[in-house]
C-alpha positions in Angstrom: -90.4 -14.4 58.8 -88.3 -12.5 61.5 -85.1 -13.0 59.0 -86.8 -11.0 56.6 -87.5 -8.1 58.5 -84.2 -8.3 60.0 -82.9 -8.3 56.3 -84.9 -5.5 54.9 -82.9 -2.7 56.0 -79.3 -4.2 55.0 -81.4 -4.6 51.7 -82.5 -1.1 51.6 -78.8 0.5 52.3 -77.4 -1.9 49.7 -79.9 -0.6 47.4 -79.4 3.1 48.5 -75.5 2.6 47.8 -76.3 0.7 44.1 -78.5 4.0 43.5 -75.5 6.4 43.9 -73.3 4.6 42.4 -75.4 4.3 39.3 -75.6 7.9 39.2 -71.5 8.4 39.7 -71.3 6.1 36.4 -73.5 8.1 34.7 -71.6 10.8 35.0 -68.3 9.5 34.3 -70.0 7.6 30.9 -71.1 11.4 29.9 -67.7 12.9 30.7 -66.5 10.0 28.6 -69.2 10.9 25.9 -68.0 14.1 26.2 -63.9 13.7 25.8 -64.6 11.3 22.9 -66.7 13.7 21.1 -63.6 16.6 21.2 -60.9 13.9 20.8 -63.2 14.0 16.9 -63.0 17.2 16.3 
């Protein structure tokens, strides 16, 4: 049980970095959106 609690925190940080870069590919998926959209008109 003490390798879990050991664990959580590396688990938490990893989770923390997956968060942000979740939100960095959202952006680039709606700058994409975006440059697509022009490139059609």
């Amino acid at each position: 049980m003490e390798v879990v609690a050991f664990l959580a925190p590396i688990a938490f940080v990893f989770a923390l970095a997956a968060l942000g870069q979740v939100g960095s590919l959202k952006k680039e998926v709606e700058q994409l959106k975006a440059d697509v959209k022009e490139l059609k008109e």
